[in-house]
N, C-alpha and C positions, 0 to 999 in steps of 0.2 A: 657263646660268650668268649672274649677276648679275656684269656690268661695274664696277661703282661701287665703289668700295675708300674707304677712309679713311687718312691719314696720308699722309704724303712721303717719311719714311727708309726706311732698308733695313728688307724685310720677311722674315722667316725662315716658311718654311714644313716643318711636321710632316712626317714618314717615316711609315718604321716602328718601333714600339718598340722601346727600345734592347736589341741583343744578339741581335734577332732578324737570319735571313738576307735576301739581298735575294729578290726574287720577278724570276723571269723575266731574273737578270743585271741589272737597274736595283736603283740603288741608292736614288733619288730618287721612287720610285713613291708623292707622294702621296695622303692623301684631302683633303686643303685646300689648293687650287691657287689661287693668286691671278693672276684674272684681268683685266689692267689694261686700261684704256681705249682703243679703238681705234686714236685718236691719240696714245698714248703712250709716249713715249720711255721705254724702260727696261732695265737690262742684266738678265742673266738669268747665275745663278750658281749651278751644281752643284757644291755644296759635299763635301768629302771630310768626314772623321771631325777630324780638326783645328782648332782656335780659328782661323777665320780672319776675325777682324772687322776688321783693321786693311786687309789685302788687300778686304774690302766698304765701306769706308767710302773707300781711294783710290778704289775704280769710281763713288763715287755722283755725281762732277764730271761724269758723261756721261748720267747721269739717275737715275729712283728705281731703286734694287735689290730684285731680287727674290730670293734666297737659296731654295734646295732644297736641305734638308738637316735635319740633325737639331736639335731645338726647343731654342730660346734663347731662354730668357723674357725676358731684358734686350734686346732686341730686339723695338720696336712692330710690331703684326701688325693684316692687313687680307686678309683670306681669305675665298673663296666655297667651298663647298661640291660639287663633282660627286661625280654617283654611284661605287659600286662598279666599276659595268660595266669601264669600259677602264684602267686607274688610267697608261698608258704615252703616250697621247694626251696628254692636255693639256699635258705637261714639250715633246713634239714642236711641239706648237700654238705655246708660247713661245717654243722656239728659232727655230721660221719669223719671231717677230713681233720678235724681240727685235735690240733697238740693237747688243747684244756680248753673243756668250755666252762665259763663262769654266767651263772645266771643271777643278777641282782634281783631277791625276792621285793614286792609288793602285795599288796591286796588287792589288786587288779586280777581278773581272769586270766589274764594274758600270761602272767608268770607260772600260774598253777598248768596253763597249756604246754608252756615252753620246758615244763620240770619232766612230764607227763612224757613228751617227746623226746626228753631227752634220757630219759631212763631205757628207753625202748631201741635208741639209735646210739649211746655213747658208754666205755667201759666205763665201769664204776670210778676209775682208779683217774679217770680224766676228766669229773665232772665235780665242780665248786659251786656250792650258794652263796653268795654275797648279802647277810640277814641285818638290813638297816630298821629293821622293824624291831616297836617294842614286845615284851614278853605278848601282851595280849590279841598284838594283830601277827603276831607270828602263830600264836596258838588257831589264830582264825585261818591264815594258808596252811598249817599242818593239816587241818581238818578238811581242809578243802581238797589237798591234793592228794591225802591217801585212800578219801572218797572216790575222787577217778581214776586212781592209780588198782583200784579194784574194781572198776567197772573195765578198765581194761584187760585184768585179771581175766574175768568171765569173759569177755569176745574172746583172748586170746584162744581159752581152751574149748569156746564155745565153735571158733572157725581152723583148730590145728590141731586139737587134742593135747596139745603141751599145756602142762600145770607149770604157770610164770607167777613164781613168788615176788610181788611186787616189794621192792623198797621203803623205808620205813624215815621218818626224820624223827630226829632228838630232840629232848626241853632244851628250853630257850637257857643260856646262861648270861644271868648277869653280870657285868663285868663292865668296862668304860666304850667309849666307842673313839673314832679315827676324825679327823678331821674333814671326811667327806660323809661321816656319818654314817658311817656301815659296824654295828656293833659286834660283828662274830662272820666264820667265815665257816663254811660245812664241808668236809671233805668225806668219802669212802672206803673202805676197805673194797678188796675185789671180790668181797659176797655181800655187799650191798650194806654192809655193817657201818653208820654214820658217826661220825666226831663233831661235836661243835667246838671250835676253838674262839673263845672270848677275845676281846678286843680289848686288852688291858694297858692304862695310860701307864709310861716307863718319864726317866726323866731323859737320857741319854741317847734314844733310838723310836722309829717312828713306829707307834704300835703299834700297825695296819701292817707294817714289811716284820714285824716280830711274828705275828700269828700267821703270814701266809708263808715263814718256814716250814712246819711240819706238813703245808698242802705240798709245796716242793719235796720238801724229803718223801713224802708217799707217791707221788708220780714219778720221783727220781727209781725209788724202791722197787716198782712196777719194770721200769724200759730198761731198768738193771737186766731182766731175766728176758728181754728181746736179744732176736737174733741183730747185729749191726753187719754194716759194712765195713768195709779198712778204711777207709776216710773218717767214718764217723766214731771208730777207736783209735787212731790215731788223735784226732781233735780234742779226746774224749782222756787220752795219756799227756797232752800237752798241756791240760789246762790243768790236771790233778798234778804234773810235776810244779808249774808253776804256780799255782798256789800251794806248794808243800813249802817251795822257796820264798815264796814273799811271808809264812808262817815261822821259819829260820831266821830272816831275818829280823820279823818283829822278834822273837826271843833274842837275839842278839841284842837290838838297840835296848830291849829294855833292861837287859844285866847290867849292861856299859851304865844307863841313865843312872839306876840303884846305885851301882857303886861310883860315879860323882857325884852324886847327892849326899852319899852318906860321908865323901870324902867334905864336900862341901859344910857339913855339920862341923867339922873341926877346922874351919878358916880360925888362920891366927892373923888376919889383917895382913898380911902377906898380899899387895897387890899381882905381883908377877906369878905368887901360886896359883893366884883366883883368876886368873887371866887365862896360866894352863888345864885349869880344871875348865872352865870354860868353853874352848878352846876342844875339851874332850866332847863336852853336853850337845854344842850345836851340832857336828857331826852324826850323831847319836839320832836326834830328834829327827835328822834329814833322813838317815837310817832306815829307822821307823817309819815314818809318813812314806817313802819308797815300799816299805816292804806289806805297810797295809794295803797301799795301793795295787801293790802286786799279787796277793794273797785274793784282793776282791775280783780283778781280771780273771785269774785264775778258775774261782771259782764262777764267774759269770760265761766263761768258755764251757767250762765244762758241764751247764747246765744247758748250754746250747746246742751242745751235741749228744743228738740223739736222733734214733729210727724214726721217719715219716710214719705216722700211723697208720693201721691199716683198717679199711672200714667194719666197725664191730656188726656180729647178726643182730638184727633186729628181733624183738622178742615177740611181737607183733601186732 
């Protein structure tokens, strides 16, 4: 397989034609796998049946996406070619390499396989459920997947003698959902210990990028305690100075704004006063919008650098 891709955005990868069943329980079994570069950071996203571009474009702050799933022509594509032979391999090959894998549950077999497989090939600390389903067809894949999450229990100890304590998922929490319809998002601890974070509607911020904060703060919290390179602590000290600076200066524009505003309470019709108070505001506000701008850069750097993964043991 040819490594070399083209483009940076998220890349949507082909299935199977629409309507047909999945082969083998995988829902994602493509023929056009996009195979990224070996040093490259990229999350890795088994897409359900559902529009979920808004859920791929918050992931892309942690590198390029890579989407499996069914074809979205509005979405730039960069795909290699593997054979017929295994079509199950290389979506595994991903998830070993990949930065985050996110799995959009359904109630298809397919996602209970792709959960199954991914407990066995990916650290805890790197693997996200995307739960667009209600309380009651969630409780139906819970049940579905801790059921073969312990039949592979027993192979495991049955073919290596290791006792592999399988993974466990949490109640469903009610709470609003996103506008591609994903109501809660499941993240790990690194002993398999699960969080469901609710999808709650805010009026100022998009509640899908609110609740996949603390998935970022715990994979940040994780490659905290990796060994890096000096490139990737360096990149990793440029982006914390600069957003420490674009956070400076938001404090700054907003003292300035307070105290014109509070100057502004006491206008006594004074046009030339209200001119130089004015005169203070707009600078302020330019200030501001500079510094939040900077503060988001900042932290977008430094969310980007970080150690290539290394392939976790499979449990087996």
């Amino acid at each position: 397989m040819d490594g070399k891709h083209q483009g940076r955005g998220p890349v949507r990868v082909s299935s199977r034609p629409h309507g047909t069943a999945p082969v083998g329980g995988w829902r994602h079994l493509a023929r056009e796998v996009v195979v990224p570069a070996h040093d490259e950071l990229f999350v890795l996203h088994l897409a359900g049946a559902a529009d979920e571009q808004r859920l791929t474009t918050g992931l892309g702050v942690l590198g390029r996406v890579i989407v499996v799933g069914r074809p979205e022509e509005t979405l730039p594509s960069a795909r290699t070619c593997p054979g017929w032979g295994d079509r199950r391999q290389p979506v595994l090959d991903l998830m070993a390499r990949a930065r985050l894998v996110v799995i959009s549950l359904d109630t298809g077999p397919g996602a209970v396989r792709e959960f199954v497989e991914a407990a066995r090939t990916v650290r805890p600390e790197r693997l996200v459920l995307a739960v667009a389903l209600r309380r009651r067809g969630y409780d139906g894949f819970r049940a579905e997947a801790e059921a073969a999450l312990r039949v592979r229990a027993v192979r495991v100890r049955r073919e290596t003698g290791r006792v592999w304590t399988p993974p466990s998922l949490p109640d469903h929490r009610e709470g609003g959902k996103s506008r591609d319809g994903i109501r809660g998002l499941i993240s790990f601890a690194g002993n398999w210990e699960p969080t469901f974070h609710a999808v709650f509607p805010t009026v100022f911020r998009d509640p899908l990028k609110r609740a996949l904060v603390p998935v970022y703060d715990r994979l940040t919290a994780y490659e905290d305690d990796l060994p890096v390179s000096r490139a990737v602590a360096l990149r990793q000290r440029r982006g914390e100075v600069i957003h420490a600076l674009g956070l400076c200066l938001v404090a700054f524009a907003v003292i300035r704004l307070g105290f014109a505003v509070w100057r502004l309470i006491g206008y006594d019709g004074d046009l030339e006063s209200c001119g130089h108070r004015l005169y203070v505001i707009v600078p302020a506000v330019v200030v501001l919008l500079c510094g939040w701008s900077a503060a988001r850069l900042g932290r977008r750097i430094t969310l980007r650098a970080a150690p290539v993964p290394r392939r976790a043991r499979a449990s087996g």
